[in-house]
Structure formats: structure tokens, C-alpha cells
C-alpha positions as CSV (number, residue, x, y, z in Angstrom):
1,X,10.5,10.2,-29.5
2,X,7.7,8.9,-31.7
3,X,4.9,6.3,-30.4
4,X,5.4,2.9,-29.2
5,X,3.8,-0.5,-29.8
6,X,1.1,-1.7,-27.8
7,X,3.4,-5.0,-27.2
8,X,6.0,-2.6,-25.5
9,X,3.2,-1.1,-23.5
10,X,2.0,-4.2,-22.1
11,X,5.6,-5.6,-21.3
12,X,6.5,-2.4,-19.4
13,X,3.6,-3.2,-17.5
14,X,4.1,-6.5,-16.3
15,X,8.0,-5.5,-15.4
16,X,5.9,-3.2,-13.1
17,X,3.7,-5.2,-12.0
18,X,6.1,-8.4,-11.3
19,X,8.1,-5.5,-9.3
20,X,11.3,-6.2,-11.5
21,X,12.0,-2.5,-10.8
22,X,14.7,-1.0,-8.0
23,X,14.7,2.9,-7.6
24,X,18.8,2.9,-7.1
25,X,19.3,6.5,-6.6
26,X,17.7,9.5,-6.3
27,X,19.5,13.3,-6.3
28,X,18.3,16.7,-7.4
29,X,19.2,16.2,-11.1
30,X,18.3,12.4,-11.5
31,X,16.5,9.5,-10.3
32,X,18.5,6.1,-11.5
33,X,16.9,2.6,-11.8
34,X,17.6,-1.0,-12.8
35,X,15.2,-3.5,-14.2
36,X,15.6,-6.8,-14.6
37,X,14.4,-7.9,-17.8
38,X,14.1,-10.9,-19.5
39,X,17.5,-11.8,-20.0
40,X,19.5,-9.2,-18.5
41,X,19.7,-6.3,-16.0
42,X,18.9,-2.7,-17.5
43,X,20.3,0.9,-15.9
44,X,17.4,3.3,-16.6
45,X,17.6,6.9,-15.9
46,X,15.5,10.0,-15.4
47,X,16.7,13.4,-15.9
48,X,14.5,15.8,-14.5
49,X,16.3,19.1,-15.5
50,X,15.3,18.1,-19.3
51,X,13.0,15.6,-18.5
52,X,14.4,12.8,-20.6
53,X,14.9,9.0,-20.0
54,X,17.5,6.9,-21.1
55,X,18.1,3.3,-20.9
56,X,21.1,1.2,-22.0
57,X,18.9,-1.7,-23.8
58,X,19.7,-2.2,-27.0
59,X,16.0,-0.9,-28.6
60,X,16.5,2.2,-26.7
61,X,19.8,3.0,-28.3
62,X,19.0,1.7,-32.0
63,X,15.7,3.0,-32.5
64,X,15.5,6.4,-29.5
65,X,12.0,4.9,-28.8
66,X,11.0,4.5,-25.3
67,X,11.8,0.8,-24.5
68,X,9.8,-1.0,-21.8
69,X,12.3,-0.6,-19.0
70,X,11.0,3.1,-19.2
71,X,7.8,2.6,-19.6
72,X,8.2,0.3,-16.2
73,X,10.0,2.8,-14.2
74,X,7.0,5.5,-15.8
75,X,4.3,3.6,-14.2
76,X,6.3,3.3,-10.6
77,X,7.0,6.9,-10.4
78,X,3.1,7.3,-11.6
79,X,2.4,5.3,-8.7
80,X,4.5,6.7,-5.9
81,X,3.2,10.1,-6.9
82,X,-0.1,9.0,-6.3
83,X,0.6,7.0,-3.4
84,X,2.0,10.4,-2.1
85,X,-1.1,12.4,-2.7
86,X,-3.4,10.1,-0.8
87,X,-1.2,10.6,2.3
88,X,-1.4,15.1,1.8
């Protein structure tokens, strides 16, 4: 995937920050999330044998760019995994 805007950055962000994130599932293979965005609600998902996301927004699919719904769920799991390592 090539780099993305600084615009998509930033709205990634605030979807984390507004907590418009819900972890829906989470098994050995992959960790599932929605988001609700601006004008609808986004299914997110991380694949951790190939370490991939996908997301079923429309930029995601027409450009294979990582759209701010992952960038969002990026910054969450950033976040648990720190929260985690203050707590070793």
C-alpha cells in the first residue's frame, strides 16, 4: 500500500479519539471492528497471520490505500498495547 494523506491521518485520529471504534471480535486469526464514520458504519478487519487490514469503505476498495477507519482501529490497538505494558 503506498502513503496516505495527511487529511486521512488526522480523520483517523479524531474517529479514535471521539471513540467511534468497537473491537467486535477477536480470535487467533483476526481481530474485527466497526467504526462509525461520518455517514455510515464501516467493518474493519485485521489479519494477523498476514498482517493485512481491510475495510469495506469505498476508498479502501478503489484506491487499496489505508482509509481512516484503519488508521483509527491502528491507533486503538497502539494504545491497548501500551496500556498493557504499563500493567507487566
Amino acid at each position: 500500500m503506498s502513503s496516505i494523506s495527511w487529511r486521512t491521518e488526522r480523520k483517523g485520529y479524531w474517529f479514535f479519539k471521539e471513540g467511534k471504534i468497537l473491537r467486535e471480535a477477536d480470535t487467533d486469526k483476526r481481530t474485527h471492528f466497526s467504526i462509525n464514520g461520518d455517514n455510515d458504519k464501516y467493518s474493519v478487519i485485521y489479519d494477523k497471520i498476514k498482517k493485512q487490514w481491510s475495510c469495506d469503505c469505498q476508498f479502501f476498495s478503489l484506491k487499496l490505500k489505508k482509509c481512516s477507519h484503519v488508521i483509527a482501529c491502528e491507533y486503538l490497538q497502539k494504545e491497548e498495547s501500551n496500556l498493557n505494558k504499563e500493567r507487566m
